[in-house]
N, CA, C and O of each residue as an XYZ file, in Angstrom:
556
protein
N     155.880     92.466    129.991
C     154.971     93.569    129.922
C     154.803     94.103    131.341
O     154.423     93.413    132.287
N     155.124     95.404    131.401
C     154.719     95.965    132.844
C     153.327     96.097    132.987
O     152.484     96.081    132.090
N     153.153     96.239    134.291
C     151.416     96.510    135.091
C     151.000     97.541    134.168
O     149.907     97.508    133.602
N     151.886     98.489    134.002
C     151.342     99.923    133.477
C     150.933     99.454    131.556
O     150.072     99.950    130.829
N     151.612     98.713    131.350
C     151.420     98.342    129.755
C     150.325     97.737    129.414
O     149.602     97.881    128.428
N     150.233     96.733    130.723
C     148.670     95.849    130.608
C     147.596     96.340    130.727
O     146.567     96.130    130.084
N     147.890     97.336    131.952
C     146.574     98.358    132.023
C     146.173     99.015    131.051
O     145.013     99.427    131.074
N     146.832     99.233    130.179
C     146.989    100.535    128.980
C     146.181    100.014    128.185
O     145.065    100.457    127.915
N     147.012     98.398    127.471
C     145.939     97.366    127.115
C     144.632     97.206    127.152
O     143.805     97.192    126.240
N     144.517     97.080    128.361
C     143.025     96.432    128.576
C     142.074     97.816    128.304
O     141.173     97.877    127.469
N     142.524     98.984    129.273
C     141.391    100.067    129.072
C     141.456    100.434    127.379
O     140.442    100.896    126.856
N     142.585    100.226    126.631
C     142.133    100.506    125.043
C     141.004     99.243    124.434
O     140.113     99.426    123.604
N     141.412     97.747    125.233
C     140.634     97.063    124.653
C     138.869     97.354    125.383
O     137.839     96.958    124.836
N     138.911     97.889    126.298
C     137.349     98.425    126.764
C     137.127     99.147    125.950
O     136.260     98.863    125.123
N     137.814    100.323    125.884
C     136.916    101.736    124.806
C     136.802    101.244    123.974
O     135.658    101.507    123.602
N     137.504    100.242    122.913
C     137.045     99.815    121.551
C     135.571     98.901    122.026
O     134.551     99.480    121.651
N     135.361     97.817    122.647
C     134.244     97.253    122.733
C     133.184     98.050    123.034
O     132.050     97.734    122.674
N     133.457     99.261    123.782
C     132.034    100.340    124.458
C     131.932    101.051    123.113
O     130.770    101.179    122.725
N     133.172    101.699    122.058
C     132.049    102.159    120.687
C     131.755    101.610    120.286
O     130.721    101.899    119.683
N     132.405     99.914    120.110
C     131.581     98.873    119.289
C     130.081     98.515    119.643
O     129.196     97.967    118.987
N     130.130     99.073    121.040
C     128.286     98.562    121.728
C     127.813     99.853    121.386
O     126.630    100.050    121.110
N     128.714    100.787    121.390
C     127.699    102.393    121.014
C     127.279    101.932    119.377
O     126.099    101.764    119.067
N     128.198    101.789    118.577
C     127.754    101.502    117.342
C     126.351    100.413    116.995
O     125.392    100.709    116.283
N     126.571     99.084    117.734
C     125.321     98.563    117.399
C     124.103     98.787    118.463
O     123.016     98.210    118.479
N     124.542     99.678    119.247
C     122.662    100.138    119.855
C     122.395    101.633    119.010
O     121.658    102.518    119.445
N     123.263    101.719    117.532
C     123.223    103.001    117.032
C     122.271    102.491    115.805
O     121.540    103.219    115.134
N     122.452    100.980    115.647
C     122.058    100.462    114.472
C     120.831     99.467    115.012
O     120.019     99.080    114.172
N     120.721     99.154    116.050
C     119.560     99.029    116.452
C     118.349     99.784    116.422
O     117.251     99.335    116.094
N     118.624    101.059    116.811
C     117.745    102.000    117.218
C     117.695    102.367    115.582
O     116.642    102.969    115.369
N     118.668    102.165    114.068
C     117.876    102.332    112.803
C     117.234    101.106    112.519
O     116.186    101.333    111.916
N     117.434     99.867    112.710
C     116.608     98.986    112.541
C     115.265     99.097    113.203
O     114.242     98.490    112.886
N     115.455    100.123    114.348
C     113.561     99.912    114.488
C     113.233    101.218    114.029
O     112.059    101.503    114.266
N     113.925    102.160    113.414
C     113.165    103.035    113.269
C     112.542    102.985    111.180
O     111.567    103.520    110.652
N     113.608    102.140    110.599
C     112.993    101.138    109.514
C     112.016    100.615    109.359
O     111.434    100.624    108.274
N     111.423     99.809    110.782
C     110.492     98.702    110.655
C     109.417     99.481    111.026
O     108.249     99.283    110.691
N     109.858    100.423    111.766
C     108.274    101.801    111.881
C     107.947    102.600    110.687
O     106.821    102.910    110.299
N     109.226    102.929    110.092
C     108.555    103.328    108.252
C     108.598    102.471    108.078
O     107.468    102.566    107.598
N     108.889    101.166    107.915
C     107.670    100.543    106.858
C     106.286     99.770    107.177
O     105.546     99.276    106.327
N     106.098     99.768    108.510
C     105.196     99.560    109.035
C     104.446    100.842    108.492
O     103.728    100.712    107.500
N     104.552    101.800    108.965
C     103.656    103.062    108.588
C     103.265    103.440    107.145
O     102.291    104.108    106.800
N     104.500    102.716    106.141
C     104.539    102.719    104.765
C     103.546    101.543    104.252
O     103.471    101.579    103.023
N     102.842    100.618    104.767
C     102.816     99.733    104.641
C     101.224     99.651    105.258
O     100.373     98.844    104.883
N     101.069    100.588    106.193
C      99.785    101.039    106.709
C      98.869    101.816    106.061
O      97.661    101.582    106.027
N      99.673    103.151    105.317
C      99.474    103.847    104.190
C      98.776    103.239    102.845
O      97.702    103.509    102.307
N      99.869    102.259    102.498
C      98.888    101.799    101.329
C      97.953    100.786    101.404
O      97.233    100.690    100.410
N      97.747     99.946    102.368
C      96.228     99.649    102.964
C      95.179    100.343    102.916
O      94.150     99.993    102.339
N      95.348    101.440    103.547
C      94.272    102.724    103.311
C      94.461    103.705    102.117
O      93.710    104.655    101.895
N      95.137    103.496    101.656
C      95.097    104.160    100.013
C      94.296    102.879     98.975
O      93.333    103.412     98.423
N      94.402    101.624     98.633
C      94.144    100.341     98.179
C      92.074    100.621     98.584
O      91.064    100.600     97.881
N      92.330    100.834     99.957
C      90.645    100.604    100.648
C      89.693    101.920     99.927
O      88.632    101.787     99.316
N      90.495    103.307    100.236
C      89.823    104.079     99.265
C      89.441    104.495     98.043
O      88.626    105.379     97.774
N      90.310    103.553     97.040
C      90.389    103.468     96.283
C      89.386    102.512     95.305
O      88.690    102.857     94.350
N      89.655    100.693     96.137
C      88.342    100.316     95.919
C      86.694    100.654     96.498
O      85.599    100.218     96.143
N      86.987    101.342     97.232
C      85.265    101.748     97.822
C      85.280    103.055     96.597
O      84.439    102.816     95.732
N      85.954    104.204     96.379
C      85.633    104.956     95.278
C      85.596    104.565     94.089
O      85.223    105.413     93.278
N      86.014    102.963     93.469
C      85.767    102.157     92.038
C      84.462    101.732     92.968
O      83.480    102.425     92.703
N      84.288    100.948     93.784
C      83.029    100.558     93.452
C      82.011    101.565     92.997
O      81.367    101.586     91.948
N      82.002    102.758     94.459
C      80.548    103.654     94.024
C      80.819    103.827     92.995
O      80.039    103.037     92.464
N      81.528    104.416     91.942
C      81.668    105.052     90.705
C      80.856    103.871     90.021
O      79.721    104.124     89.616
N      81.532    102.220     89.829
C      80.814    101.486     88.864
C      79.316    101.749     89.029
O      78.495    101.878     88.121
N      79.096    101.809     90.411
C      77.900    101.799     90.460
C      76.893    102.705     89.608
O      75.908    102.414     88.929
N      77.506    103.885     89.901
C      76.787    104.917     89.105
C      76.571    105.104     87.696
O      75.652    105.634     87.071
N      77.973    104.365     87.239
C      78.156    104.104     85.696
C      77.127    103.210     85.194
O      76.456    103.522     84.210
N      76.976    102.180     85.779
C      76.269    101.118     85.423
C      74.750    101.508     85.573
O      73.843    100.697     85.387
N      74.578    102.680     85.889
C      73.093    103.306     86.145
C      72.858    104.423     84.678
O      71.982    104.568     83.825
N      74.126    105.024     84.980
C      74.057    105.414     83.161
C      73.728    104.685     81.916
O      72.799    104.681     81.108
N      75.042    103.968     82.105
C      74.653    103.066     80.934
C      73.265    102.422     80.830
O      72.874    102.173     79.689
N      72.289    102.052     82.089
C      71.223    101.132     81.693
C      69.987    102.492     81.655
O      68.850    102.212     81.276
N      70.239    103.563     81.965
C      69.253    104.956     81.029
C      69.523    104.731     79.812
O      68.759    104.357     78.922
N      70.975    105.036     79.756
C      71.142    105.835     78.727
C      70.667    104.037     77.538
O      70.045    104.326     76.516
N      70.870    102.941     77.670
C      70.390    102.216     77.161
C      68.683    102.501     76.696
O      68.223    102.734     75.578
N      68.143    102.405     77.731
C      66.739    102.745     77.568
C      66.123    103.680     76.834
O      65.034    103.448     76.308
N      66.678    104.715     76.726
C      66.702    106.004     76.035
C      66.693    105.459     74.579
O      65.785    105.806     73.823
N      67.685    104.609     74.160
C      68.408    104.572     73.211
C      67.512    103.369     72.493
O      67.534    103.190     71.275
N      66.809    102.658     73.310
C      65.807    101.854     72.439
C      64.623    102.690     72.091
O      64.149    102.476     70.975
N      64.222    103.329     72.609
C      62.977    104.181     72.169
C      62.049    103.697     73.214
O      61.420    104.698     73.556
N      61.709    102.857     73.778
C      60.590    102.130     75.028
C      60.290    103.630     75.920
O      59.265    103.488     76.587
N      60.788    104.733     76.064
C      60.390    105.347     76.734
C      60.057    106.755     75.669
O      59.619    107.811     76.125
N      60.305    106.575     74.446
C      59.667    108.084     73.792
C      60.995    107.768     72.591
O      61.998    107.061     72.689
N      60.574    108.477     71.665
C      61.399    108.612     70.387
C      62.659    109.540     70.565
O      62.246    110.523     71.181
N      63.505    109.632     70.406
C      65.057    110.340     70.388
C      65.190    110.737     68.839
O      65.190    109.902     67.935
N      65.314    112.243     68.636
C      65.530    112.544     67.282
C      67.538    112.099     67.039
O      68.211    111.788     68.021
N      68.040    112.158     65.869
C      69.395    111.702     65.178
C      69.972    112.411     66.247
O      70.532    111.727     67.104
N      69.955    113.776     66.402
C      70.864    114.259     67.363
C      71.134    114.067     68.715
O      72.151    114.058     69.408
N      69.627    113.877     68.944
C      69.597    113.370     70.383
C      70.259    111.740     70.508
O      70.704    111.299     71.568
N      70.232    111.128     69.493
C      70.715    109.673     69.730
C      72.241    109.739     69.337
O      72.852    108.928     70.034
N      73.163    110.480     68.384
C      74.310    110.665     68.500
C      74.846    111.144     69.991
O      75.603    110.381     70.592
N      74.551    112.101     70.448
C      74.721    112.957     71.821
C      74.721    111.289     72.980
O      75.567    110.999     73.826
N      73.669    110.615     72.646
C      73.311    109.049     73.438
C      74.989    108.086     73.361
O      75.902    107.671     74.075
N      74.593    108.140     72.176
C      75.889    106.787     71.679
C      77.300    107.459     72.210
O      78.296    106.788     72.479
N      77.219    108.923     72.318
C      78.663    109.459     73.022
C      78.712    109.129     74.438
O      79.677    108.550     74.938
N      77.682    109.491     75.089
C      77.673    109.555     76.566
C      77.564    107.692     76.682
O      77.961    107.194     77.736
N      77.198    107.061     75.934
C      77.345    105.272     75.975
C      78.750    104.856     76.110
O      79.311    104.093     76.895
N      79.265    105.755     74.872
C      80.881    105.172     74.722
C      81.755    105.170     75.779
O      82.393    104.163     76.086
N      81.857    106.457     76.496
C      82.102    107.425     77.418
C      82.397    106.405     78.757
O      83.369    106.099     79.447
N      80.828    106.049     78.681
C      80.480    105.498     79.821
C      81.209    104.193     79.834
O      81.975    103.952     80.767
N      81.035    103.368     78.905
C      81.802    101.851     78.614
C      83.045    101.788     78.911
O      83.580    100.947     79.633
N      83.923    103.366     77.938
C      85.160    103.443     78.694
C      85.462    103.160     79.708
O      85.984    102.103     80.062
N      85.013    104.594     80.702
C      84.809    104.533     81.938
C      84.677    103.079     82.896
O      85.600    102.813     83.666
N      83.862    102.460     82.828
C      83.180    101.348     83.710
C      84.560    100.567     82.998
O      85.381    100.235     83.853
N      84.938    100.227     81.603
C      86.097     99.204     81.488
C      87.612     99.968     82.449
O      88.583     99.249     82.689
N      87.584    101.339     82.863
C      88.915    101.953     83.559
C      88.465    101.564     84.900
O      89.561    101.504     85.458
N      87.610    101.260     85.791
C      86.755    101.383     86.916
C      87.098     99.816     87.114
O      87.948     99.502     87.948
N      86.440     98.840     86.351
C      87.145     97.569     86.848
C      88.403     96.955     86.540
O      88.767     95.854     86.953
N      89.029     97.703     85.814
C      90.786     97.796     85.993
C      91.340     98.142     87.316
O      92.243     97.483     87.832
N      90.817     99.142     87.848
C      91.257     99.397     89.068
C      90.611     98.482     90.255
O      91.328     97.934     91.092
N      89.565     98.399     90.250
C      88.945     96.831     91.014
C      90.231     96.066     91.095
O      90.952     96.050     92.093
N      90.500     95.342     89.809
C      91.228     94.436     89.610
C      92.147     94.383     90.054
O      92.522     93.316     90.541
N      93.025     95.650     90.093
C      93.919     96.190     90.529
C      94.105     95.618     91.922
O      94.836     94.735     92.371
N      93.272     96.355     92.407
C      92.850     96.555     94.157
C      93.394     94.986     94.308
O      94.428     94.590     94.845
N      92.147     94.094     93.527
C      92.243     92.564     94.273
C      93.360     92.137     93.815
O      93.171     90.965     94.142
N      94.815     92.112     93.112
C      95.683     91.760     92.394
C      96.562     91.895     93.551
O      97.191     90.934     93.994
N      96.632     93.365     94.175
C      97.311     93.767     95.654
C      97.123     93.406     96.895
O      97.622     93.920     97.897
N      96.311     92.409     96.819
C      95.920     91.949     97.813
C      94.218     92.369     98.551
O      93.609     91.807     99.461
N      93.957     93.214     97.958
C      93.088     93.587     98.480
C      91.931     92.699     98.114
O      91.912     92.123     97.026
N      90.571     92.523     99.361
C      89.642     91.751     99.033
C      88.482     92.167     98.682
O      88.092     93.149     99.315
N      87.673     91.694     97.756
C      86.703     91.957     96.663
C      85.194     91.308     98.157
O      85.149     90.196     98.683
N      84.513     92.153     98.331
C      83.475     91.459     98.405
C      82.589     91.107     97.980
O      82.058     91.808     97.118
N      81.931     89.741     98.398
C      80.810     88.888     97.912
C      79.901     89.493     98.198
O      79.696     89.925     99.332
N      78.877     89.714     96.841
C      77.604     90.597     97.118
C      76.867     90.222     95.794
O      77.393     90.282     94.683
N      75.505     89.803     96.059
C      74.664     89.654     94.603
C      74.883     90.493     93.959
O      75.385     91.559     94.317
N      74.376     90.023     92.299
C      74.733     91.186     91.436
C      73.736     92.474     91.521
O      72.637     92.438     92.074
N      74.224     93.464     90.968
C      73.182     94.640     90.968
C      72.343     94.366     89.635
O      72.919     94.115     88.577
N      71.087     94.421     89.731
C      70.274     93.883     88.508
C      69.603     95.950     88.269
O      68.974     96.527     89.156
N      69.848     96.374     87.397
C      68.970     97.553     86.977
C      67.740     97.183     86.486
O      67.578     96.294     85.650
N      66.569     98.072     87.159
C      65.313     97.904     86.643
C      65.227     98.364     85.014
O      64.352     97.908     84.277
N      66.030     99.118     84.652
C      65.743     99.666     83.252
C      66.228     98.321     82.560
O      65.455     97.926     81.688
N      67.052     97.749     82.718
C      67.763     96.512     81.768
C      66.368     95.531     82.025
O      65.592     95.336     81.089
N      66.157     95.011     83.215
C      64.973     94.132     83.564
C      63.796     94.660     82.474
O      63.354     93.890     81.621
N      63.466     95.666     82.561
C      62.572     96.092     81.903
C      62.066     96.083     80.932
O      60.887     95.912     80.621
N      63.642     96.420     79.934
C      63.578     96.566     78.897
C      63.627     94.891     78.251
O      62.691     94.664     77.484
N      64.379     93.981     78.423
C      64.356     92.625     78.379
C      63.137     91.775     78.567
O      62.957     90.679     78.035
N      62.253     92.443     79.442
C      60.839     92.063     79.988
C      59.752     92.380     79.170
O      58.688     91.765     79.093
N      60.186     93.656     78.403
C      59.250     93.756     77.412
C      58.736     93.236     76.661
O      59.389     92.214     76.456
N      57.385     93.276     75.657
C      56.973     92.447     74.326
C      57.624     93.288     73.397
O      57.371     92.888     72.260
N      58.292     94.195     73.396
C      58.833     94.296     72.102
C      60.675     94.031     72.268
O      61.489     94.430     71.435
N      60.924     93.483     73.189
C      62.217     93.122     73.616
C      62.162     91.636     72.652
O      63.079     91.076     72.051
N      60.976     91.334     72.755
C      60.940     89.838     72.011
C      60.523     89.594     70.759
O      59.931     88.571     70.415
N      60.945     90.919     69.737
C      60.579     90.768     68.340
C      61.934     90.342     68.161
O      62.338     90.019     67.044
């Protein structure tokens, strides 16, 4: 092999190793730009999961304030309800039951994904207390 053949050699065997290093700092630079979407993908639904359970909670909350009116209503302890007015009741009850059973589906949800449920006494409604507290709760 002449000088000139070896040389020829070697500088072809350089350019192949320099695209081979262009190629993997080509695939480097997608491996981190991967791990930043899914880092960011991954950040996303953390804060989708968080708003989601803070908007199931308030909602139960509110539901569970319906339901214990619209309970109250519906015993009579606060005034008589004519047929219509108590059909119109038992809808907005149903409604509501739905509701509050779709509301801790998604709770569930939340905590199933990882997400964490916090520890907090229960919410006791004065209308339920009330109505349970009553003397005619105890016929």
């Amino acid at each position: 092999m002449t000088y000139r053949a070896a040389l020829e050699q070697c500088v072809t065997k350089n350019q192949a190793l320099f695209h081979k290093s262009d190629e993997h700092r080509e695939d480097t630079v997608d491996i981190r730009l991967l791990r930043s979407a899914l880092q960011a993908a991954l950040d996303a639904n953390r804060a989708q999961m968080k708003f989601l359970a803070a908007t199931a909670h308030d909602m139960k909350g509110h539901l569970q304030s319906i339901i214990g009116f619209t309970t109250l209503l519906l015993s009579g302890e606060i005034g008589e309800v004519s047929q219509g007015q108590r059909k119109a009741l038992e809808v907005v009850m149903r409604g509501s039951d739905d509701l509050l059973a779709l509301v801790r589906d998604v709770l569930d949800y939340g905590v199933s994904q990882g997400g964490a449920r916090s520890c907090s006494p229960p919410r006791i409604l004065m209308t339920e207390m009330a109505w349970h507290t009553s003397p005619s709760a105890s016929k």
